[in-house]
N, C-alpha and C positions, 0 to 999 in steps of 0.2 A: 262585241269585242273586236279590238281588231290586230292585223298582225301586220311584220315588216315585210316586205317583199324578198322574195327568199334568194335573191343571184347576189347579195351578202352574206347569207348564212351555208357556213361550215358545219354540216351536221355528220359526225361519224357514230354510228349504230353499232355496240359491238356489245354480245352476251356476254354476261359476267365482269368481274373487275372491280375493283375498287381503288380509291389512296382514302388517305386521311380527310377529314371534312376541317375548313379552313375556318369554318363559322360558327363553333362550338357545338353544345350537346342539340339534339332535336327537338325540333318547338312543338306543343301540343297546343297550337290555335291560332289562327290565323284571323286576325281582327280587320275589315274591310270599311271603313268612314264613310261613309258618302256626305258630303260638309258642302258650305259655299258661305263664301267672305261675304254676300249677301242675307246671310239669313240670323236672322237677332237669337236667335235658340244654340248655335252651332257652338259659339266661343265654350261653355260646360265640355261639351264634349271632343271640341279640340282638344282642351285640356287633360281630361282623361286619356286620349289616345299618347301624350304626352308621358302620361306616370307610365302606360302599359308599353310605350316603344324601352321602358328603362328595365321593363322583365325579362330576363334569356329565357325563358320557357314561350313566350307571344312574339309573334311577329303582326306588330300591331303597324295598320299602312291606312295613308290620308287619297280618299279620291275626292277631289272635290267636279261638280258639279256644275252644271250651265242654267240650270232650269228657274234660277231666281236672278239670273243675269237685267231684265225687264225688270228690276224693280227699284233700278237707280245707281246701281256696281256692278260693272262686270268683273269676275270672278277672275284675278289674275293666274291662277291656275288650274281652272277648269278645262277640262278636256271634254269634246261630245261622247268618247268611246264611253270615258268612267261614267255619264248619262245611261249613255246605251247597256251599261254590264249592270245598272240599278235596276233598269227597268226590265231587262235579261231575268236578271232574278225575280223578280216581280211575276213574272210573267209567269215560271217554275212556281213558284208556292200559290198561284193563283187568290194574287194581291190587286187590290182594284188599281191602287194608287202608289205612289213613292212621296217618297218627305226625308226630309235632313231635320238633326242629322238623324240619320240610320246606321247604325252597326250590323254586319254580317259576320257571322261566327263561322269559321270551315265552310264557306258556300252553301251552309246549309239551314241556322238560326238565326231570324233578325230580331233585334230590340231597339228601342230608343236612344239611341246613342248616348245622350245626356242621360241617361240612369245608369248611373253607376256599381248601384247596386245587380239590378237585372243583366249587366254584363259580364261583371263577376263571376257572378254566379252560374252562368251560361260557362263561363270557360271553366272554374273549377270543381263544381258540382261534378261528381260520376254521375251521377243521374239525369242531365242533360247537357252534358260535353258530348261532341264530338271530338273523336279522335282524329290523329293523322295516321294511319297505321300503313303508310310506304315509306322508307326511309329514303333521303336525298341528301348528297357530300356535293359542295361544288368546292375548287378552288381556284384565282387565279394563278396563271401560267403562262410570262410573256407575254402574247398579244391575244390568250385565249382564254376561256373560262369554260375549265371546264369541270363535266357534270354527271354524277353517278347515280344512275334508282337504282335499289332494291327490286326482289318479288314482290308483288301482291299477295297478302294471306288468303286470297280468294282466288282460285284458280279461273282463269278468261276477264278478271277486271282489263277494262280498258278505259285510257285518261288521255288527256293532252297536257304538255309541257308548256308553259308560256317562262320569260324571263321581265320581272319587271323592273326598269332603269328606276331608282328609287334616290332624291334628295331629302337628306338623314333632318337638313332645320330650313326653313325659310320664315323669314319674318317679315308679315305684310300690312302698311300701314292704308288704311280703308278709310277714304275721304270721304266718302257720299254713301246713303240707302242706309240699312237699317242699322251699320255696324258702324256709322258713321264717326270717325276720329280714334276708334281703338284700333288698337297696333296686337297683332294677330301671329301668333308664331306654330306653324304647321311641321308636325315634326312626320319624316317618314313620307314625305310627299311624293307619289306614282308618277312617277312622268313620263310615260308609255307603256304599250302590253307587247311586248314581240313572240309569235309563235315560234318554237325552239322546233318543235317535232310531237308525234304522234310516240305513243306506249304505250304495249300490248301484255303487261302483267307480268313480264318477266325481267331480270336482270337488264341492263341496258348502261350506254355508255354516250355520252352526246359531248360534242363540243361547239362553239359559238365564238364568232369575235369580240374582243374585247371593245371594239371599235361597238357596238351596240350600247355600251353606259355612256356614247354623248348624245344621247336622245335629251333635247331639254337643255337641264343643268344639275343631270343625276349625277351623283359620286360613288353609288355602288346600288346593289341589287337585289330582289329576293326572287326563289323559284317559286313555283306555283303545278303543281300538278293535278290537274283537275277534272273530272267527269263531266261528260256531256249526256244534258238530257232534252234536246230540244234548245238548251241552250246552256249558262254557266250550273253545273251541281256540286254535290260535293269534293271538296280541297282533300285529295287522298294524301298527300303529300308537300311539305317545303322546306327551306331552307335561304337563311339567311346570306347577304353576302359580305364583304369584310366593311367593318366599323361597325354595324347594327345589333 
């Protein structure tokens, strides 16, 4: 993963507080893609991530990947980070390999991306959902955006904040390699990771520039609050930003 360089970011840290959350009721699952305009299997699961960015319970988000770039397209919105945060995971569930596409559930369950059914079922199931069980309100505010956690139901949880600059549609027409002449529309596309701040399990109050969504050609954002175990772990927490 990676973050912004911090003599931009406004962080204020204060116990307690709330306002109203700008971004409706709270999501229970945070859907991760790992895709590439490169890879003939992906477009099924574009598509899925497409019906799920239409759920207000999902915050379904597009990382597309570098790693099939060598095979006649380079990947016009591939990032190394979203590489690096696949194989981060990877690395935690102690997985030989990566492939697209891949879905990641809460940081914490991969499937097939293109099975539709197997991802479903991962989010709606009580029997292998995970939860999001911290709650997170952001709202914009002038030139800031700002951002409230909740407690932790677990007393000493600790996470880190990231804010992802997120474009809601892109549509990319793919001339060469496997995907050759279809015309590809990526909904929810990540176009960077910025570290917000560290969270220590308790109430908490953060604020950030608004000048952070022109990362790219993002038009708005989602949070991400998430464990570290070695590397990316479970998503305790998120929240949408306005249009998503």
């Amino acid at each position: 993963m990676t973050c912004a360089a911090s003599h931009w970011l406004l962080l204020v840290l204060l116990l307690g507080g709330s306002f109203p959350a700008a971004a409706g009721d709270a999501p229970r699952a945070v859907v991760e893609l790992f895709t590439s305009q490169g890879c003939s299997a992906c477009p099924p699961a574009d598509r899925i991530i497409g019906d799920l960015s239409r759920d207000p319970s999902v915050i379904a988000l597009s990382l597309p990947v570098t790693y099939w770039d060598y095979l006649g397209w380079k990947d016009t919105l591939a990032r190394a980070a979203f590489t690096e945060r696949q194989r981060a995971y990877a690395g935690v569930r102690g997985d030989r390999q990566v492939y697209t596409p891949q879905a990641v559930i809460n940081g914490a369950l991969a499937v097939v991306g293109s099975d539709r059914n197997a991802l479903e079922h991962t989010i709606r199931d009580p029997g292998t959902a995970v939860s999001l069980p911290v709650p997170i309100r952001s709202e914009l505010e002038g030139d800031r955006i700002r951002i409230d956690i909740g407690a932790a139901p677990d007393a000493g949880r600790k996470a880190e904040l990231w804010l992802l600059p997120v474009a809601r549609a892109r549509e990319v027409a793919i001339a060469r390699g496997e995907n050759r002449g279809k015309t590809v529309t990526y909904r929810n596309v990540v176009r960077g990771m910025h570290h917000v701040g560290s969270w220590s399990g308790a109430p908490a109050h953060y604020e950030v520039p608004r000048t952070i969504l022109q990362s790219g050609d993002a038009d708005t954002y989602v949070l991400v609050l998430q464990a570290e175990y070695g590397g990316p772990g479970r998503i305790l927490g998120a929240a949408k930003g306005p249009g998503l």
